[in-house]
SEZATI-325801 format. One record per residue (C-alpha): residue number from 1; y, z negated, x negated. Coordinates in Angstrom, 3 decimals. Example, Ala and Ser with C-alpha at 12.3 -4.5 7.8 and 13.67 -1.06 7.14 Angstrom:
LUMDREN    nr          v          w          u
LUMDREN     1     -4.500     -7.800    -12.300
LUMDREN     2     -1.060     -7.140    -13.670
END
This chain:
LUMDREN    nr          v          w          u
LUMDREN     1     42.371     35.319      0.137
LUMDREN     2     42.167     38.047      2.836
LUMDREN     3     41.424     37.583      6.627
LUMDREN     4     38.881     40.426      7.500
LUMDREN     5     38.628     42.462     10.934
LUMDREN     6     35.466     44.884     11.519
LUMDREN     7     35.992     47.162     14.466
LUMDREN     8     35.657     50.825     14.391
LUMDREN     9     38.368     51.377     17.613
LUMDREN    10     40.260     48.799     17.723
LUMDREN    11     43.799     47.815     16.712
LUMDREN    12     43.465     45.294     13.396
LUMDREN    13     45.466     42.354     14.116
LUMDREN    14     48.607     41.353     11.964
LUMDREN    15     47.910     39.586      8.833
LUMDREN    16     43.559     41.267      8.580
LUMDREN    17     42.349     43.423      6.760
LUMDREN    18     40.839     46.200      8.747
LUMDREN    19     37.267     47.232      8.236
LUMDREN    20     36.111     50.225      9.960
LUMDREN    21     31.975     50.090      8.811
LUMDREN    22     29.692     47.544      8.406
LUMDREN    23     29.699     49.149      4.569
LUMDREN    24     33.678     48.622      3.842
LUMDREN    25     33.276     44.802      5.594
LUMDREN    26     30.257     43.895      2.797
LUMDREN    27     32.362     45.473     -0.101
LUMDREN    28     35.310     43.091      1.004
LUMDREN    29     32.925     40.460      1.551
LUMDREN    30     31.240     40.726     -1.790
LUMDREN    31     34.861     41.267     -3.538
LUMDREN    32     36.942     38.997     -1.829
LUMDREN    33     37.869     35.504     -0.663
LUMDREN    34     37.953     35.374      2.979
LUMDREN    35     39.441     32.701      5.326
LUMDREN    36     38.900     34.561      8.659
LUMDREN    37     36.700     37.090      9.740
LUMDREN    38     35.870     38.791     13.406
LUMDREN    39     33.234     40.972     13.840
LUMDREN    40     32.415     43.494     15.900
LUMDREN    41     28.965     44.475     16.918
LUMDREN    42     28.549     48.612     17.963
LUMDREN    43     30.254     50.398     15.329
LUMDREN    44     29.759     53.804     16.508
LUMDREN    45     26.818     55.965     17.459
LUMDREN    46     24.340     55.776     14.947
LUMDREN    47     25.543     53.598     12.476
LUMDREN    48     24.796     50.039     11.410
LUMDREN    49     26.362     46.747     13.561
LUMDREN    50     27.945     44.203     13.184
LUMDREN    51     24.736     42.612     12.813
LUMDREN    52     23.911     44.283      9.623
LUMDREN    53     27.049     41.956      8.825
LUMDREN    54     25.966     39.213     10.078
LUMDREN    55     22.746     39.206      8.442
LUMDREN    56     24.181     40.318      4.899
LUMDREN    57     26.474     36.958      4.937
LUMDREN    58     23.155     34.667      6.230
LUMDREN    59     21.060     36.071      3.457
LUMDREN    60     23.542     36.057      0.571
LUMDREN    61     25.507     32.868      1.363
LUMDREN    62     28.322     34.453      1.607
LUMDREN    63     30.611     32.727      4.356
LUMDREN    64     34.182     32.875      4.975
LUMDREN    65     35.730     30.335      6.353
LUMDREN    66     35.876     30.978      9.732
LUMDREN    67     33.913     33.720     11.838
LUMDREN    68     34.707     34.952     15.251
LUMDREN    69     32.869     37.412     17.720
LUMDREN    70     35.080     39.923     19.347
LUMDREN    71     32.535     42.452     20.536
LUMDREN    72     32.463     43.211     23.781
LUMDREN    73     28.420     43.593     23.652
LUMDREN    74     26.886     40.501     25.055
LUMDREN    75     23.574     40.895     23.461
LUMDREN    76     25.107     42.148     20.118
LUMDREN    77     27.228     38.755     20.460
LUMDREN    78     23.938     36.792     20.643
LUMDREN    79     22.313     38.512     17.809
LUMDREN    80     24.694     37.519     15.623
LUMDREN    81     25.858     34.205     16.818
LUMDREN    82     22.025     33.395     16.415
LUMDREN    83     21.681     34.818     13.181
LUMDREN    84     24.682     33.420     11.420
LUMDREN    85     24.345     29.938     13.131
LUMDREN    86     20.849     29.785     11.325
LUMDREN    87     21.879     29.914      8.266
LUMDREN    88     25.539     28.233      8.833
LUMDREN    89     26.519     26.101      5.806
LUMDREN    90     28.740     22.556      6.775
LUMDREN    91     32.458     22.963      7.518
LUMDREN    92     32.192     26.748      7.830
LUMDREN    93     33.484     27.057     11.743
LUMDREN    94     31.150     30.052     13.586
LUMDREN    95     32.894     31.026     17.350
LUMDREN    96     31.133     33.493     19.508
LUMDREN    97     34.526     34.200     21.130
LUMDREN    98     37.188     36.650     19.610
LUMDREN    99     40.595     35.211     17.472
LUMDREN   100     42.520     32.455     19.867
LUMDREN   101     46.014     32.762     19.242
LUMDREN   102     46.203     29.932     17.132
LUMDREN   103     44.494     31.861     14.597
LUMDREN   104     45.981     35.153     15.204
LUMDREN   105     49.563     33.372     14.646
LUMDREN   106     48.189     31.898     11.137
LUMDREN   107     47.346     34.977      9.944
LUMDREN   108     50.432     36.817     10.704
LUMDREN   109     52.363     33.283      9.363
LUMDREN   110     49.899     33.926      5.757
LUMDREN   111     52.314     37.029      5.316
LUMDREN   112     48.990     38.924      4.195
LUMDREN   113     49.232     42.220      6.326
LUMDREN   114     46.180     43.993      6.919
LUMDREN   115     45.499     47.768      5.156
LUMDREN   116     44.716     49.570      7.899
LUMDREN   117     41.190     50.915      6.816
LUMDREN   118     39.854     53.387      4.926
LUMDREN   119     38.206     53.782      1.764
LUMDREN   120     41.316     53.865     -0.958
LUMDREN   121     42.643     50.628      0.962
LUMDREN   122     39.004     48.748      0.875
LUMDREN   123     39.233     50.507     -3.186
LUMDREN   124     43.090     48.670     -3.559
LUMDREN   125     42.056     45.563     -1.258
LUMDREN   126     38.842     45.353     -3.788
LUMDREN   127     41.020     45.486     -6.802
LUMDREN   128     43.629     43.330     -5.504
LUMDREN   129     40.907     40.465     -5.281
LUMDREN   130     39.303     40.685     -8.437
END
């Protein structure tokens, strides 16, 4: 099981998986088992959101365990909060805040450090799951 982070600027968090596209966070998505997962929402100019996200896991069913919100984009926030908590399955818990610590420090406990991004780490991350 991985814990997944989508941001294209930020620093991923100890014990995630970084995702820098919405493309590398569906791959993991469709190739992994994952416990945790924050999104972000503007990904950079021109390409798709986090929303594109959002909606892949509503339409395909494919929740992790736990989602969080770290974008700073209020109405991106909404958008997605909206979207996933229509289609949120029971005991899956949705947050439209970022990581607390209490999660942050259970990811770094899992031992599980994140790749870093970039395609040959989604490849090995991929490969390591399947």
């Amino acid at each position: 099981m991985i814990h997944l982070y989508l941001d294209d600027y930020r620093t991923c968090p100890e014990g995630f998986t970084l995702a820098r596209t919405a493309e590398e966070c569906i791959l993991l998505l469709q190739t992994s088992q994952v416990g945790m997962l924050s999104l972000d929402y503007d990904l950079g100019w021109n390409q798709p959101t986090g929303y594109e996200v959002a909606a892949w896991i509503a339409d395909n069913g494919k929740f992790p365990q736990e989602i969080y919100l770290h974008t700073s984009s209020s109405e991106g926030k909404q958008q997605m909060y909206k979207r996933l908590s229509d289609a949120l399955p029971e005991g899956v818990k949705l947050s439209g805040s970022p990581l607390t610590d209490e999660a942050l420090l259970a990811a770094a406990a899992a031992g599980k450090p994140g790749f870093g991004g970039g395609g040959a780490d989604i490849e090995a991350a991929a490969a390591d799951e399947s």
